[in-house]
Biotite code that builds the C-alpha atoms (Angstrom):
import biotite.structure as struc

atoms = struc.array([
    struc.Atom([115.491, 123.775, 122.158], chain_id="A", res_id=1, res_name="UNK", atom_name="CA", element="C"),
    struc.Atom([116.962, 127.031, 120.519], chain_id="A", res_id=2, res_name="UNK", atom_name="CA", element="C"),
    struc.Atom([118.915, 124.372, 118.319], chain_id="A", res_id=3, res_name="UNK", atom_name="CA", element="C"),
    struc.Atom([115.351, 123.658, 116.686], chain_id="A", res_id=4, res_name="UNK", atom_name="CA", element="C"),
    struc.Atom([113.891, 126.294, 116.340], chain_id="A", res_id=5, res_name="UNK", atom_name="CA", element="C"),
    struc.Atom([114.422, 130.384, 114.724], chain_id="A", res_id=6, res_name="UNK", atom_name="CA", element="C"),
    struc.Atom([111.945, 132.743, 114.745], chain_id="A", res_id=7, res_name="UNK", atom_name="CA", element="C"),
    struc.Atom([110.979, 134.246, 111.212], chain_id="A", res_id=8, res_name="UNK", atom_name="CA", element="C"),
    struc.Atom([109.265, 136.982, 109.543], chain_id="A", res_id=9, res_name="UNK", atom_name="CA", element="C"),
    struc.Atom([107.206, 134.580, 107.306], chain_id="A", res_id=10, res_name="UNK", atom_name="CA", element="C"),
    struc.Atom([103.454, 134.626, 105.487], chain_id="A", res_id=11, res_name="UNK", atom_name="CA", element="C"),
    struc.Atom([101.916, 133.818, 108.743], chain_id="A", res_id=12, res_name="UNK", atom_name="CA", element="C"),
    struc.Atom([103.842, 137.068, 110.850], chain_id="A", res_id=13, res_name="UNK", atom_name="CA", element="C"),
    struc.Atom([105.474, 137.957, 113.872], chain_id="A", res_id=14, res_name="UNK", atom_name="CA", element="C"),
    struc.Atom([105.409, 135.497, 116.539], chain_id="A", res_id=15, res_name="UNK", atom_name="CA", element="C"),
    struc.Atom([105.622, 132.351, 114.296], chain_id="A", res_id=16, res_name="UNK", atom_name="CA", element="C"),
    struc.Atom([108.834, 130.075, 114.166], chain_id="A", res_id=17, res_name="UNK", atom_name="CA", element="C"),
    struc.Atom([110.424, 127.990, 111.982], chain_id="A", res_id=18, res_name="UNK", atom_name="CA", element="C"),
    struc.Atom([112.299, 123.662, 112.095], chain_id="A", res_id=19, res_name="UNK", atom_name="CA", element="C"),
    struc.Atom([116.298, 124.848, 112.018], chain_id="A", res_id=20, res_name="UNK", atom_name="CA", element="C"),
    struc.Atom([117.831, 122.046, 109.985], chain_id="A", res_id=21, res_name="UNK", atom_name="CA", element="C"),
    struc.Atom([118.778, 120.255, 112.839], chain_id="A", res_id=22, res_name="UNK", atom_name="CA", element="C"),
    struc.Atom([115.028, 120.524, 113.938], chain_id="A", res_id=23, res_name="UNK", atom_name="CA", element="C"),
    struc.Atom([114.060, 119.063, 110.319], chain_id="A", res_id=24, res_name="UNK", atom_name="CA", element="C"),
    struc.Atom([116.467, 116.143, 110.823], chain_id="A", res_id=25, res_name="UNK", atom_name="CA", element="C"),
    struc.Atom([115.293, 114.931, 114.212], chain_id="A", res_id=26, res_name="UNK", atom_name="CA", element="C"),
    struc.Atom([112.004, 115.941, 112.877], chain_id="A", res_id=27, res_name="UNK", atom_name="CA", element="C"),
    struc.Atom([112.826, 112.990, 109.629], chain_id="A", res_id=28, res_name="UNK", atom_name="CA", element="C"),
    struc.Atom([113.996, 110.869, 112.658], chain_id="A", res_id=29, res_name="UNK", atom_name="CA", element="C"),
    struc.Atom([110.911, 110.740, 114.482], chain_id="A", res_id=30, res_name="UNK", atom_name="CA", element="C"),
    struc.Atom([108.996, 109.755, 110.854], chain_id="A", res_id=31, res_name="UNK", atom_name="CA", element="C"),
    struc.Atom([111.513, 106.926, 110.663], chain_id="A", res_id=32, res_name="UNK", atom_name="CA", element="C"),
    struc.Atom([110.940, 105.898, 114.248], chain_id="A", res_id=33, res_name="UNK", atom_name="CA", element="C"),
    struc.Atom([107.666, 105.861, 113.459], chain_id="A", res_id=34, res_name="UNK", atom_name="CA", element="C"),
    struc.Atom([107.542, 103.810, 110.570], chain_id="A", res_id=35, res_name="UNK", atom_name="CA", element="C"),
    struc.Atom([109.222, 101.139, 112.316], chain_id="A", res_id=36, res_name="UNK", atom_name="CA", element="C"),
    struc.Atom([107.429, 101.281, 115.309], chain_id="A", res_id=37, res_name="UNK", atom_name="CA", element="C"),
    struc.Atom([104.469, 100.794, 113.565], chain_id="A", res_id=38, res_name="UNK", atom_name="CA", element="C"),
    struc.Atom([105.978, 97.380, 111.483], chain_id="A", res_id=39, res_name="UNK", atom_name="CA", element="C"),
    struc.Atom([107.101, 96.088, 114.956], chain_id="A", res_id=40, res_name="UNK", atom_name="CA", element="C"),
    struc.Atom([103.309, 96.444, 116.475], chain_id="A", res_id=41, res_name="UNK", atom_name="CA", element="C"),
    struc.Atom([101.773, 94.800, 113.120], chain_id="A", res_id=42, res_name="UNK", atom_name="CA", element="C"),
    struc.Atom([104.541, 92.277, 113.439], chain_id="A", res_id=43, res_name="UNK", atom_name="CA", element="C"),
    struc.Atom([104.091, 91.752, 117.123], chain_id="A", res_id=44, res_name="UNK", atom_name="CA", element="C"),
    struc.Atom([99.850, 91.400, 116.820], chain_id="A", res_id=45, res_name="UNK", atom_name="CA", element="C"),
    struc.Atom([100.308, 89.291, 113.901], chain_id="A", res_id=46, res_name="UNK", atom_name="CA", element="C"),
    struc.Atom([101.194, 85.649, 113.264], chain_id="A", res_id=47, res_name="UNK", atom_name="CA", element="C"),
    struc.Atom([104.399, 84.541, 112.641], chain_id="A", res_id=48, res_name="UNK", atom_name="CA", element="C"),
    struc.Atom([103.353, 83.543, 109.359], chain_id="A", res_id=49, res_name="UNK", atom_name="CA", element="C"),
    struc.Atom([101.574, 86.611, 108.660], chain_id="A", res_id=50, res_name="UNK", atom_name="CA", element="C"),
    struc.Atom([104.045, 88.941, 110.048], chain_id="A", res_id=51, res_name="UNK", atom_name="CA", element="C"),
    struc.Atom([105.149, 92.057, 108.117], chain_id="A", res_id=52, res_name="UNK", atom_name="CA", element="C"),
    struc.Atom([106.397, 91.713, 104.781], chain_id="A", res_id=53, res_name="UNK", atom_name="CA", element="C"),
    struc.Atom([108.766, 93.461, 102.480], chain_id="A", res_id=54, res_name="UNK", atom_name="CA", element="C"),
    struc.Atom([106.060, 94.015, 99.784], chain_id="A", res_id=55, res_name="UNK", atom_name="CA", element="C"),
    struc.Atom([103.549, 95.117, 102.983], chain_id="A", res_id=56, res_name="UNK", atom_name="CA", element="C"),
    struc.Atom([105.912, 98.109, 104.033], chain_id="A", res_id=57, res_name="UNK", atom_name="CA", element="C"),
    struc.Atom([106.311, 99.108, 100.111], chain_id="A", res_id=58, res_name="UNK", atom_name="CA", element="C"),
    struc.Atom([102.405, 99.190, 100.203], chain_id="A", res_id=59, res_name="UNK", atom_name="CA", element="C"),
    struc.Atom([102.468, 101.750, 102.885], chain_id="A", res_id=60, res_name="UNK", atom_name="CA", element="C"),
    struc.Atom([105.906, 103.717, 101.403], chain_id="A", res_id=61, res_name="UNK", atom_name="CA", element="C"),
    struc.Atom([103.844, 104.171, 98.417], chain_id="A", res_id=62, res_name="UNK", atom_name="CA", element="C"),
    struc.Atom([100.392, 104.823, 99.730], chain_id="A", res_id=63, res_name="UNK", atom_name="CA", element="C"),
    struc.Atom([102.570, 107.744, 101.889], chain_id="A", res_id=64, res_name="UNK", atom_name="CA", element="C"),
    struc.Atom([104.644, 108.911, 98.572], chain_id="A", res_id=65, res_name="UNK", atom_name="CA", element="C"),
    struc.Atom([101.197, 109.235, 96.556], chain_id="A", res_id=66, res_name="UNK", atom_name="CA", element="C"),
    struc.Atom([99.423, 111.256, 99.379], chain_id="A", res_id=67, res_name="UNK", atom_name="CA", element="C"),
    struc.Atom([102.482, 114.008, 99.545], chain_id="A", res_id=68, res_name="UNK", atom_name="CA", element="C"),
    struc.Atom([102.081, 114.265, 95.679], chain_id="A", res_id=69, res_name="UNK", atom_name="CA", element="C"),
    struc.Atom([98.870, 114.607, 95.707], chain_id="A", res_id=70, res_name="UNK", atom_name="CA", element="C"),
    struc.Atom([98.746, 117.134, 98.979], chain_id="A", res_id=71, res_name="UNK", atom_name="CA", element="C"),
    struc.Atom([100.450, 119.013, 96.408], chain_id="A", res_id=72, res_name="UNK", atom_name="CA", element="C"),
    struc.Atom([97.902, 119.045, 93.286], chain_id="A", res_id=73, res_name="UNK", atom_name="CA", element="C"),
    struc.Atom([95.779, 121.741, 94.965], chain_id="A", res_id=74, res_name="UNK", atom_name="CA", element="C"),
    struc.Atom([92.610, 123.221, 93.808], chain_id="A", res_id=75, res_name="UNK", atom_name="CA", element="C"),
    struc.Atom([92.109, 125.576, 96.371], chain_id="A", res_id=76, res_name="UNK", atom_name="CA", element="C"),
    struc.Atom([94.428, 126.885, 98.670], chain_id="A", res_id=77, res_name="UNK", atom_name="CA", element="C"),
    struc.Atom([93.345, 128.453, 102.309], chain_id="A", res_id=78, res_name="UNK", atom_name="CA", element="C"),
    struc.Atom([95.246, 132.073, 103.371], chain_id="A", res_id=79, res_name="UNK", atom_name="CA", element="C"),
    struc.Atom([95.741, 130.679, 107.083], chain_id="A", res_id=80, res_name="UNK", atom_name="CA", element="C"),
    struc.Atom([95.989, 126.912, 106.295], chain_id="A", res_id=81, res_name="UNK", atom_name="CA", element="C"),
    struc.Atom([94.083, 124.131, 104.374], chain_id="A", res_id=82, res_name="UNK", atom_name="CA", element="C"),
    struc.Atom([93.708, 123.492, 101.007], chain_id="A", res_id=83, res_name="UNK", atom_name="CA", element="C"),
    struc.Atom([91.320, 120.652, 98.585], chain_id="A", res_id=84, res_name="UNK", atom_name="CA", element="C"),
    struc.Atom([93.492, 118.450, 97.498], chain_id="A", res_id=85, res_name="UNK", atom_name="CA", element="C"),
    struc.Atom([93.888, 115.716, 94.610], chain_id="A", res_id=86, res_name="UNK", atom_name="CA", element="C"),
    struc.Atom([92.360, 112.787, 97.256], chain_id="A", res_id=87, res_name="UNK", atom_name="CA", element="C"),
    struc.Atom([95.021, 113.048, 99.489], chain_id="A", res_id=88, res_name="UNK", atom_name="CA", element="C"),
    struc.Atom([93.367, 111.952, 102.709], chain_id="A", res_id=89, res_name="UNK", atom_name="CA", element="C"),
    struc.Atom([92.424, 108.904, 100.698], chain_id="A", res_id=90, res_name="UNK", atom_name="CA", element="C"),
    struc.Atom([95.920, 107.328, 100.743], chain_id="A", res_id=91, res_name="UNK", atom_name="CA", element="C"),
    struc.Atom([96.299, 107.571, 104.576], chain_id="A", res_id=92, res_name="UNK", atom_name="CA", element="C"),
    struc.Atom([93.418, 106.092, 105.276], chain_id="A", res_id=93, res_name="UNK", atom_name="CA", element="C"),
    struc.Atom([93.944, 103.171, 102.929], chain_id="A", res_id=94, res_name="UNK", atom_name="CA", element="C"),
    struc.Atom([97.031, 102.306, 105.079], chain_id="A", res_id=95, res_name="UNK", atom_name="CA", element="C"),
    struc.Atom([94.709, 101.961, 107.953], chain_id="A", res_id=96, res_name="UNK", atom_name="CA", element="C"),
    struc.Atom([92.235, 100.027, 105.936], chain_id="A", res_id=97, res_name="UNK", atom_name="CA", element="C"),
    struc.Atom([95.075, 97.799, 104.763], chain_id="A", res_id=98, res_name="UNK", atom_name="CA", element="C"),
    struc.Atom([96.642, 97.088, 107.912], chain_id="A", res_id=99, res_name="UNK", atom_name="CA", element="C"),
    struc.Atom([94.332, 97.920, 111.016], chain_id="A", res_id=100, res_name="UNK", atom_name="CA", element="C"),
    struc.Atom([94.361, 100.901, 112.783], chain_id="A", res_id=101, res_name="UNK", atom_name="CA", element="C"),
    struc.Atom([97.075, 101.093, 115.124], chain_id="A", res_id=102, res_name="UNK", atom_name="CA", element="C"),
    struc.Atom([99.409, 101.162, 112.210], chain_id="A", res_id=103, res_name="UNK", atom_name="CA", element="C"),
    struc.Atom([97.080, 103.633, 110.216], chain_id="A", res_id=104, res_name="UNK", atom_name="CA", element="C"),
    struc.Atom([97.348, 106.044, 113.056], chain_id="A", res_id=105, res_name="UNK", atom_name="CA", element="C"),
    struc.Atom([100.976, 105.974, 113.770], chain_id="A", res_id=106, res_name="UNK", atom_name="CA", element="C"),
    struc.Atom([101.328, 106.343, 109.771], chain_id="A", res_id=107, res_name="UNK", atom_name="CA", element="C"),
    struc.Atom([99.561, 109.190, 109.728], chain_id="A", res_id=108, res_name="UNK", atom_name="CA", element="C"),
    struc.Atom([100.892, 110.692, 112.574], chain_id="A", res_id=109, res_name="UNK", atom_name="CA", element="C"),
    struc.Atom([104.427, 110.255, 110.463], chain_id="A", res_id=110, res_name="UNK", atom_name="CA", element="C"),
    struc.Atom([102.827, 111.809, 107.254], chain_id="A", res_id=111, res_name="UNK", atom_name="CA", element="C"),
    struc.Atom([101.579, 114.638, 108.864], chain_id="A", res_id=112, res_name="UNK", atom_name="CA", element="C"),
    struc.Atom([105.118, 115.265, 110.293], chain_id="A", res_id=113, res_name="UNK", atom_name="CA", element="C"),
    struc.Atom([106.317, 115.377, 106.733], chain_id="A", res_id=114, res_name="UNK", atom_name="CA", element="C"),
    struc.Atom([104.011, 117.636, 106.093], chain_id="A", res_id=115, res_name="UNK", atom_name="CA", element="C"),
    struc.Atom([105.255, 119.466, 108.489], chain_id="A", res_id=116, res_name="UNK", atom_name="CA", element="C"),
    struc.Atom([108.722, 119.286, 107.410], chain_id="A", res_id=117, res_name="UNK", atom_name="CA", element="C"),
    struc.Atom([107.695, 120.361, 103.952], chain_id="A", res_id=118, res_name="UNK", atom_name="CA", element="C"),
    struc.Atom([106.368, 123.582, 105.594], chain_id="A", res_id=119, res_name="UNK", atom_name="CA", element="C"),
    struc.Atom([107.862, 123.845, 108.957], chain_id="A", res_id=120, res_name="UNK", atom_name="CA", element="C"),
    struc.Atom([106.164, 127.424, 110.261], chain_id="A", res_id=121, res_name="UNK", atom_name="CA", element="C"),
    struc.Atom([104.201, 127.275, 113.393], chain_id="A", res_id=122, res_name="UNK", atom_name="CA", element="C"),
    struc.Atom([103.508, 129.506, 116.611], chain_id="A", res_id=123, res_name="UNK", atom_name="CA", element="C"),
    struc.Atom([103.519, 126.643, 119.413], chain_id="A", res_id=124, res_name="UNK", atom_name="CA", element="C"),
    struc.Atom([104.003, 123.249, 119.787], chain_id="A", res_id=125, res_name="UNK", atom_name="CA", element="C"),
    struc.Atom([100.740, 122.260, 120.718], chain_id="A", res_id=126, res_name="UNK", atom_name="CA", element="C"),
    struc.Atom([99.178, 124.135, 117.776], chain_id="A", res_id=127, res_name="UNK", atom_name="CA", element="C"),
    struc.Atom([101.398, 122.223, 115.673], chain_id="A", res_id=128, res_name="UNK", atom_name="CA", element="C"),
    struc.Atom([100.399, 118.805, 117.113], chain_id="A", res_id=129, res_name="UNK", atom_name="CA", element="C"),
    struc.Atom([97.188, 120.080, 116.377], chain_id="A", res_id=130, res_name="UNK", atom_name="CA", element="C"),
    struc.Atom([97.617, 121.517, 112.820], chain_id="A", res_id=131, res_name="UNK", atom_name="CA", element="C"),
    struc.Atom([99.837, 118.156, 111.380], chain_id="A", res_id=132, res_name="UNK", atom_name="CA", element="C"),
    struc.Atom([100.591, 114.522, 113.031], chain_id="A", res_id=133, res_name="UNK", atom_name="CA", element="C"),
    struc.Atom([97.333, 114.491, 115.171], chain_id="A", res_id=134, res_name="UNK", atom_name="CA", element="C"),
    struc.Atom([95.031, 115.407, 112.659], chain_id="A", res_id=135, res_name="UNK", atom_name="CA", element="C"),
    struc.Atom([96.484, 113.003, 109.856], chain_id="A", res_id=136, res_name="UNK", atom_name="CA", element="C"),
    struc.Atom([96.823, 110.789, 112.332], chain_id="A", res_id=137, res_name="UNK", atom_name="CA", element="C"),
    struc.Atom([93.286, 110.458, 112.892], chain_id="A", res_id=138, res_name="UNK", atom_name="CA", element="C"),
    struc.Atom([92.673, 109.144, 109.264], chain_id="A", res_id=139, res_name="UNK", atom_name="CA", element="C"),
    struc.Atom([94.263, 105.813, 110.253], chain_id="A", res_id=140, res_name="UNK", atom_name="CA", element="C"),
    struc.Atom([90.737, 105.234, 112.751], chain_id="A", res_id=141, res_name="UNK", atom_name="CA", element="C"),
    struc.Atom([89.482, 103.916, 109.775], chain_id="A", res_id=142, res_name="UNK", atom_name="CA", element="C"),
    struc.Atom([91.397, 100.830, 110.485], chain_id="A", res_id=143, res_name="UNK", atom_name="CA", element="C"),
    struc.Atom([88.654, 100.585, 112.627], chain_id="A", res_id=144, res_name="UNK", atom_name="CA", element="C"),
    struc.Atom([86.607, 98.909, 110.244], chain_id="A", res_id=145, res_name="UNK", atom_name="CA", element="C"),
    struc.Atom([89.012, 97.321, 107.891], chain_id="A", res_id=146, res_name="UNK", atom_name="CA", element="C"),
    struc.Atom([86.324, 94.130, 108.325], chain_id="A", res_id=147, res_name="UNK", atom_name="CA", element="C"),
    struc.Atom([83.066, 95.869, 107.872], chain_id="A", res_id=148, res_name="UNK", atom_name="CA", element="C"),
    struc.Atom([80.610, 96.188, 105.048], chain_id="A", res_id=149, res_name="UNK", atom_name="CA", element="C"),
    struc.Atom([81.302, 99.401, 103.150], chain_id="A", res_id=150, res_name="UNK", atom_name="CA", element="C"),
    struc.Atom([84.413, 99.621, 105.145], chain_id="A", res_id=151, res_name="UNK", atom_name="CA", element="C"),
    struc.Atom([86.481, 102.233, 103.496], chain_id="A", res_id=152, res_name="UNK", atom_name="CA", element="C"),
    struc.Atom([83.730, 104.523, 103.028], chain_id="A", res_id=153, res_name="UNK", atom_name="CA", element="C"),
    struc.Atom([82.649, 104.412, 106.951], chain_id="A", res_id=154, res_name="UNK", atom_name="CA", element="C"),
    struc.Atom([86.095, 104.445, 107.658], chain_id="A", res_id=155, res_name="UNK", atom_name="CA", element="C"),
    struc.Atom([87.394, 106.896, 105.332], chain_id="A", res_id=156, res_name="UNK", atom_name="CA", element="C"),
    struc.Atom([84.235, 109.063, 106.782], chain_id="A", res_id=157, res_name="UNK", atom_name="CA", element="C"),
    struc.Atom([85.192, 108.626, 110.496], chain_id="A", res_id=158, res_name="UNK", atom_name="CA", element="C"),
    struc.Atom([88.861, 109.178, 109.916], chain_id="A", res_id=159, res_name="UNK", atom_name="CA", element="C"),
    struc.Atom([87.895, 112.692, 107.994], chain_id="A", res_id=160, res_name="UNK", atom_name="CA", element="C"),
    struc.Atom([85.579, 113.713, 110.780], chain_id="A", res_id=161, res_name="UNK", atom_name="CA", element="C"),
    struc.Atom([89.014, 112.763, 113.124], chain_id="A", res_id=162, res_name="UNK", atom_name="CA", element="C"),
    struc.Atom([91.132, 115.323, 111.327], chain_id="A", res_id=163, res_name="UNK", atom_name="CA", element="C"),
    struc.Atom([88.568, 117.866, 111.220], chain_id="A", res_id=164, res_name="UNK", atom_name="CA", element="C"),
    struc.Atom([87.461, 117.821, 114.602], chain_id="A", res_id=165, res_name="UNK", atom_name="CA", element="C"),
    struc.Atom([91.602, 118.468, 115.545], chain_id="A", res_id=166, res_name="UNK", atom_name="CA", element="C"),
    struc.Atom([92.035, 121.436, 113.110], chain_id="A", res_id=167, res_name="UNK", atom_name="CA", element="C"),
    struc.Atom([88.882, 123.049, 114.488], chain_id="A", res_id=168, res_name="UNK", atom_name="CA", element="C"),
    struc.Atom([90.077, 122.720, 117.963], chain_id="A", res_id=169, res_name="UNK", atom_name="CA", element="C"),
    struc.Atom([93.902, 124.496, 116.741], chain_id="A", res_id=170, res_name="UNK", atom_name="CA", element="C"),
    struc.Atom([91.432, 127.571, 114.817], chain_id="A", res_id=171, res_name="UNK", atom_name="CA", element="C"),
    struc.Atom([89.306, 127.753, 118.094], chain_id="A", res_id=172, res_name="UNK", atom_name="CA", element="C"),
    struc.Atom([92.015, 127.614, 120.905], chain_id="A", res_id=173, res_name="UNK", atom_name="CA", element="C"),
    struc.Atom([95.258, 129.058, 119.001], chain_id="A", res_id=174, res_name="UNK", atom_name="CA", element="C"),
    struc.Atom([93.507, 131.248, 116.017], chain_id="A", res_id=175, res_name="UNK", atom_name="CA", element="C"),
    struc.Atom([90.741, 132.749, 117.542], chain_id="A", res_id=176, res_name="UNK", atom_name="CA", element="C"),
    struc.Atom([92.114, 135.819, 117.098], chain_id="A", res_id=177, res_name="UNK", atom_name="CA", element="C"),
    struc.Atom([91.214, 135.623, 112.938], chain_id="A", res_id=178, res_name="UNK", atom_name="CA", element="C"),
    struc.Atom([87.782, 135.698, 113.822], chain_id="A", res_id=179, res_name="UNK", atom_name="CA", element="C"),
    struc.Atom([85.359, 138.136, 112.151], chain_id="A", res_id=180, res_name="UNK", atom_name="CA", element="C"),
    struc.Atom([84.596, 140.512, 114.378], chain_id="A", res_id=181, res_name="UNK", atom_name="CA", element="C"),
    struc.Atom([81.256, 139.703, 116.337], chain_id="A", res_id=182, res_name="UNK", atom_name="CA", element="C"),
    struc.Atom([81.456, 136.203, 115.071], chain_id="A", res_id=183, res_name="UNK", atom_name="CA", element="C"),
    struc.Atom([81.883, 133.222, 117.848], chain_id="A", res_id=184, res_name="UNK", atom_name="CA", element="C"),
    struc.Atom([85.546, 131.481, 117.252], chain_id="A", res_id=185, res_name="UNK", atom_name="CA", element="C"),
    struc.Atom([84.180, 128.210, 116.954], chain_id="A", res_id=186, res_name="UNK", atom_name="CA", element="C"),
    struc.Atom([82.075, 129.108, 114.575], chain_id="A", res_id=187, res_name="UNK", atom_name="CA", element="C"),
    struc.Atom([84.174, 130.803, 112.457], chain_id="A", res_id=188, res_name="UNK", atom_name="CA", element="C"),
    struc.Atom([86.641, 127.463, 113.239], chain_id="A", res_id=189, res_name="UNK", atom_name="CA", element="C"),
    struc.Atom([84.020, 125.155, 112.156], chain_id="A", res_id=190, res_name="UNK", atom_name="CA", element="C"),
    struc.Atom([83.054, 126.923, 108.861], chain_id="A", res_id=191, res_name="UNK", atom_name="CA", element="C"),
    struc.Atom([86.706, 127.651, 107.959], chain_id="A", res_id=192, res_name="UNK", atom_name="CA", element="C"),
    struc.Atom([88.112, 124.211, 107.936], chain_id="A", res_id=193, res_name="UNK", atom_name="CA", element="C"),
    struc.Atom([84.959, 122.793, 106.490], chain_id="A", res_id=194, res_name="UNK", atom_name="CA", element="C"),
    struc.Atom([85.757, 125.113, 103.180], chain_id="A", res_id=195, res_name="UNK", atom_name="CA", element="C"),
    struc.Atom([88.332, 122.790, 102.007], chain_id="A", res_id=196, res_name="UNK", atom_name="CA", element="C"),
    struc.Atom([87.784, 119.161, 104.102], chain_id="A", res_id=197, res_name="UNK", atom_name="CA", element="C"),
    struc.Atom([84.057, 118.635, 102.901], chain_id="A", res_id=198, res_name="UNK", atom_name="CA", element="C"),
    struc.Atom([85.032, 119.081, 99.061], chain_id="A", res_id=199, res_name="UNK", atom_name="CA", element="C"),
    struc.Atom([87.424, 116.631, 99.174], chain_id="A", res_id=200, res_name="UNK", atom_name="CA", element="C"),
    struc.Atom([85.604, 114.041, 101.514], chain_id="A", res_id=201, res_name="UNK", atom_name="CA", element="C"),
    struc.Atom([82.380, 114.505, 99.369], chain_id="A", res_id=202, res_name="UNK", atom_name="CA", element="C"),
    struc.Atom([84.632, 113.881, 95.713], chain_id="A", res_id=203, res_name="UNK", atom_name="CA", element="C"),
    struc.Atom([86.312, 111.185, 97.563], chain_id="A", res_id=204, res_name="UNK", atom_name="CA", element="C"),
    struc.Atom([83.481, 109.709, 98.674], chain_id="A", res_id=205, res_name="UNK", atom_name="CA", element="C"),
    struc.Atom([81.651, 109.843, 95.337], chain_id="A", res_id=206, res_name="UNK", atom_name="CA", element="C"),
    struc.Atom([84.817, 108.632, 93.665], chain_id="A", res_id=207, res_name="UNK", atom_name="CA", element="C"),
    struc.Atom([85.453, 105.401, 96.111], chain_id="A", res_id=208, res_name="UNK", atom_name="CA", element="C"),
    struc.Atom([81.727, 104.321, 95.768], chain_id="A", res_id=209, res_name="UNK", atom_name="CA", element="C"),
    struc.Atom([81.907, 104.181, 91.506], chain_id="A", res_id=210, res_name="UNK", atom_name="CA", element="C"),
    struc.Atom([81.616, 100.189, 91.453], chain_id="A", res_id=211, res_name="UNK", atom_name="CA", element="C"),
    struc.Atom([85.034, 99.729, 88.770], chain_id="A", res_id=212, res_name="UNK", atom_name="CA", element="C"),
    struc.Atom([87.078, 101.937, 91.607], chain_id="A", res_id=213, res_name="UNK", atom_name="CA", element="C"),
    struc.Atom([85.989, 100.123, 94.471], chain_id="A", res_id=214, res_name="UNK", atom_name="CA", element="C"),
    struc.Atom([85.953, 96.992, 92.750], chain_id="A", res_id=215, res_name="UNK", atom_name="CA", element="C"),
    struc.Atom([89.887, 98.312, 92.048], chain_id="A", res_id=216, res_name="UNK", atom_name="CA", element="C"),
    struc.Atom([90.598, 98.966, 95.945], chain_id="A", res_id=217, res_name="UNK", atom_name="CA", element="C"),
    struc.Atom([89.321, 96.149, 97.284], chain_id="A", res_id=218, res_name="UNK", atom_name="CA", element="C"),
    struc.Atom([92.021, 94.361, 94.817], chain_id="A", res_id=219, res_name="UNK", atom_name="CA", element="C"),
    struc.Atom([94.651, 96.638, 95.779], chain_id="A", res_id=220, res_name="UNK", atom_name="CA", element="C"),
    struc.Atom([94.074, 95.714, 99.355], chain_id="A", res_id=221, res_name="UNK", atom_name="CA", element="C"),
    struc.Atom([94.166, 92.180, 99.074], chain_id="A", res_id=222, res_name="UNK", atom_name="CA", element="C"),
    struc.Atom([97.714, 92.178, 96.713], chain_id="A", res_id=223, res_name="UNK", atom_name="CA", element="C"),
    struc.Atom([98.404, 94.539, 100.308], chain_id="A", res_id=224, res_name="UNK", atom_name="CA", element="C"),
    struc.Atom([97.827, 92.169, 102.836], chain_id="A", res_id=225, res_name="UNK", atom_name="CA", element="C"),
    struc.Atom([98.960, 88.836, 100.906], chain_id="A", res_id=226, res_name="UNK", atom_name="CA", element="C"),
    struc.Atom([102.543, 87.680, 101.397], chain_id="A", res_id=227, res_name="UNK", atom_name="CA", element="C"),
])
């Protein structure tokens, strides 16, 4: 495991770590493995004749590219983590609400190991489950209601409420420590990651309900899911 990992004097101090190279190349690995495992389940649960396509698999490339650009348009940035973002959630959980949500969650759980890669500082490794794939991962539950009326909103809702619940449990079990003094962990957990999530979920939610956007979305997902 040394091979992955050094230790470094970073922003976040003594005691962190950082992805050697060879830790960010298996870490690209795993994305890839990812990616593919999820076209194989969507190509596996579908019909033959509505099996994975090459234009399906550019969808979710894209949807992927467009949230790491705009994870990097930033409009507030956190001092221990988090930041409101240009609607970046919003692209992972369109992959979800494209394709379903076992392939939303195992796309997200890729993305946020690129976002990892892209910053690849971290204590533990649970912390970083918690901190990157599980969290982003939990925006693809709003495959969960790909079908339903007022879908993406629901789903874009439950899939933010995924993420946050995750990055409250990292601040509460492996930053407690950051807590104000005479303030309860949790507390300060829940308060500090709802600083920059709720921003974003409330623009994006406003945003996705204008009638000429969603009108735009729902297109977008149909030229996804057609052959």
């Amino acid at each position: 495991m040394s091979e992955l990992f050094t230790t470094t004097e970073g922003a976040w101090g003594d005691g962190s770590v950082r992805l050697t190279m060879i830790g960010v190349v298996v870490t690209i690995v795993v994305i890839l493995a990812l990616v593919i495992a999820s076209a194989i389940i969507r190509q596996h649960k579908e019909e033959k004749k509505n099996r994975i396509t090459t234009k399906q698999l550019v969808f979710s490339a894209a949807a992927m590219g467009l949230a790491m650009v705009c994870s990097l348009i930033k409009f507030a940035n956190l001092p221990m983590g988090g930041s409101v973002t240009l609607f970046s959630m919003l692209f992972i959980v369109l992959i979800g609400y494209w394709y379903g949500p076992y392939v939303g969650i195992m796309a997200g759980f890729a993305y946020g190991l690129l976002q990892f890669v892209i910053e690849p500082i971290f204590y533990t490794i649970p912390q970083m489950l918690f901190d990157y794939p599980l969290p982003f991962a939990a925006l693809g539950l709003a495959g969960f209601f790909c079908n339903k009326k007022w879908g993406l909103q629901i789903g874009y809702v439950v899939g933010v409420i995924g993420r946050y619940i995750f990055h409250v449990l990292s601040g509460y079990l492996f930053f407690a420590a950051y807590a104000p003094e005479g303030m309860h962990p949790l507390v300060y957990s829940l308060g500090y990651n709802a600083t920059y999530i709720v921003p974003e979920a409330v623009l994006t939610l406003i945003l996705i309900s204008i009638p000429p956007v969603a009108k735009a979305l729902e297109y977008v997902k149909r030229q996804a899911i057609n052959k």
